[in-house]
C-alpha positions in Angstrom: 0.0 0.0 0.0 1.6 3.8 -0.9 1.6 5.9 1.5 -0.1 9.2 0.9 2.1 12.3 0.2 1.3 15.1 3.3 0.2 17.8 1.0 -2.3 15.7 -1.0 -4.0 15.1 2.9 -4.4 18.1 3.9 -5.0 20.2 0.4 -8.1 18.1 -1.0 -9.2 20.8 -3.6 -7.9 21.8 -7.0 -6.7 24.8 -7.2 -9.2 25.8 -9.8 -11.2 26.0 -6.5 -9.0 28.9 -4.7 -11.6 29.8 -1.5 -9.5 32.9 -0.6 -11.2 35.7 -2.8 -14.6 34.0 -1.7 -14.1 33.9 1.9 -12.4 37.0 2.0 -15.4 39.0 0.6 -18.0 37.0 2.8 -19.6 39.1 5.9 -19.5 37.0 8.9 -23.6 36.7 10.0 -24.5 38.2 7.3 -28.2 36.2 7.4 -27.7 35.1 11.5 -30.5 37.6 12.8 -32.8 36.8 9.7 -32.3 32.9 10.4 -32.7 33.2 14.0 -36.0 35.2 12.9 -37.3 32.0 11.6 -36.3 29.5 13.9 -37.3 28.2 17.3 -35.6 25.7 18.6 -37.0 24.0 22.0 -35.0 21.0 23.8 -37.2 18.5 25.5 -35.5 16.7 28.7 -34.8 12.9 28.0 -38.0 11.9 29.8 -40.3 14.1 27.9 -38.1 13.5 24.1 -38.6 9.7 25.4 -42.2 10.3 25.0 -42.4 10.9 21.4 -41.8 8.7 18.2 -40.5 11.8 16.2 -41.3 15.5 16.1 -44.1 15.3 14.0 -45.9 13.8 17.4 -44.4 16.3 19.9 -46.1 19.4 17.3 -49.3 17.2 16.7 -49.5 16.4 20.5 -48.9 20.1 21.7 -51.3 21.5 18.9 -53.9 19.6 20.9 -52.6 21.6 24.4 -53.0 24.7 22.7 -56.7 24.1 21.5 -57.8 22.2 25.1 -56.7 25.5 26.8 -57.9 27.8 24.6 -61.3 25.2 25.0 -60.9 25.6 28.6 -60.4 29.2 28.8 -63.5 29.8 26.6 -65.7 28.0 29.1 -64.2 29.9 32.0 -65.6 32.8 30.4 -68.6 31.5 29.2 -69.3 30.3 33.1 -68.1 33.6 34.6 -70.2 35.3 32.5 -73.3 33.7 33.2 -73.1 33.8 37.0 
């Protein structure tokens, strides 16, 4: 077996593919506040994640919270309202 030459290890690219210019015009976090915008990320404790199948469940499951209380509160109302 021949052993690999250093340079071919660490320098995988051609250098038709010269990253310098690119990275060197790039803005650091240029879309970061625009991404964090858009995403909520929530991490669920190993007993509730154990819970689940997938996330699919853990959305369909806590859509079902959100209408029961919203349910619930609407009666609360609804009772307060008539005494």
């Amino acid at each position: 077996m021949k052993k690999e030459n250093k340079q071919e290890l660490e320098d995988a690219l051609r250098p038709e593919y010269d990253l310098k210019p690119l990275l060197k015009a790039g803005i650091r976090g240029k879309y970061a506040q625009r991404f964090r915008e858009g995403t909520n990320i929530v991490l669920l404790e190993p007993d509730v994640a154990s819970a689940f199948p997938n996330d699919k469940t853990v959305n369909e499951v806590l859509r079902m919270v959100i209408q029961l209380r919203k349910k619930v509160h609407k009666d609360k109302q609804t009772r307060t309202v008539r005494a």
